[in-house]
C-alpha positions in Angstrom: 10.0 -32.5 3.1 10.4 -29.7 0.6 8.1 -26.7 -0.2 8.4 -26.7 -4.0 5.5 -28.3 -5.8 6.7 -30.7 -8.9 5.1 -29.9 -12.0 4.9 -31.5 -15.8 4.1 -29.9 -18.9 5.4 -26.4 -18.5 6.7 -25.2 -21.3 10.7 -23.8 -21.2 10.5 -20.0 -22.5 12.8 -18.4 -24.9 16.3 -17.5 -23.4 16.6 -13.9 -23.1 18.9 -13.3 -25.9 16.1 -15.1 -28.4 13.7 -13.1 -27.0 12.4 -9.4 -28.3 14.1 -6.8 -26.6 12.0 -5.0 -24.3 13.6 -1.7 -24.5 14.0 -0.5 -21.1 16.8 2.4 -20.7 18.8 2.4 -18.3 18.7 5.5 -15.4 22.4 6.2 -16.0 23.6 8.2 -19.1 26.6 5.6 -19.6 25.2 5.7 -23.7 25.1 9.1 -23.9 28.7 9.9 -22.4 31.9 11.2 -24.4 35.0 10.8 -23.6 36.3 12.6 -20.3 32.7 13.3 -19.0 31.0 11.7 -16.0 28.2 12.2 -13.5 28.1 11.7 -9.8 25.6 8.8 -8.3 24.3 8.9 -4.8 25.4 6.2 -2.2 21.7 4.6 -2.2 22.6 3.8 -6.5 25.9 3.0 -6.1 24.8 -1.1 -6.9 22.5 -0.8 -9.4 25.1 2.0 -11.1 28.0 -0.7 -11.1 25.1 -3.6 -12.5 24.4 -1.1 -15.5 28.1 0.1 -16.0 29.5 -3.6 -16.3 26.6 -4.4 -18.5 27.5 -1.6 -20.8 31.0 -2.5 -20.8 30.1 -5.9 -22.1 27.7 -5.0 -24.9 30.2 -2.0 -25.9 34.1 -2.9 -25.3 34.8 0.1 -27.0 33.7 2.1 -23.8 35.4 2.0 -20.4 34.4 3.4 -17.1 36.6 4.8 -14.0 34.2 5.0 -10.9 35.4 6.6 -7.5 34.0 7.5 -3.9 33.7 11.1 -3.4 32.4 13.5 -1.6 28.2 13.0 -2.1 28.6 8.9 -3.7 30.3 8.2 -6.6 31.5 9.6 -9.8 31.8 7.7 -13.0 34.0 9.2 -16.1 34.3 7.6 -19.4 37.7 6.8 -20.3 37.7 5.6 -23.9 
């Protein structure tokens, strides 16, 4: 026996991509970087840094990212 309750009649929502945008900016100033610059992330947002970084790299290919371990967490630098 299963815990999941069958249910009819519920309607499918719009895939994410059909759907408004809902705006939400990201924490990490991936956007906002020029070439050569970066920023140092703690350890504790090393995860959700990489999430947002790889994300940005598919919605821009024109931008790439180096990240590293260092001293403090990580630092990111844009490379192109």
């Amino acid at each position: 026996m299963n815990n999941y309750k069958l249910e009819t009649g519920i309607l499918i929502p719009a895939k994410l991509s059909d759907a408004p945008k809902r705006g939400r900016q990201s924490e990490f100033p991936f956007n906002d970087m020029k070439v050569n610059q970066s920023f140092l992330v703690p350890k504790a947002k090393k995860a959700g840094m990489l999430t947002a970084m790889y994300r940005t790299k598919r919605l821009n290919a024109n931008q790439e990212f180096v990240v590293r371990d260092v001293r403090g967490g990580s630092r990111v630098w844009r490379t192109k």
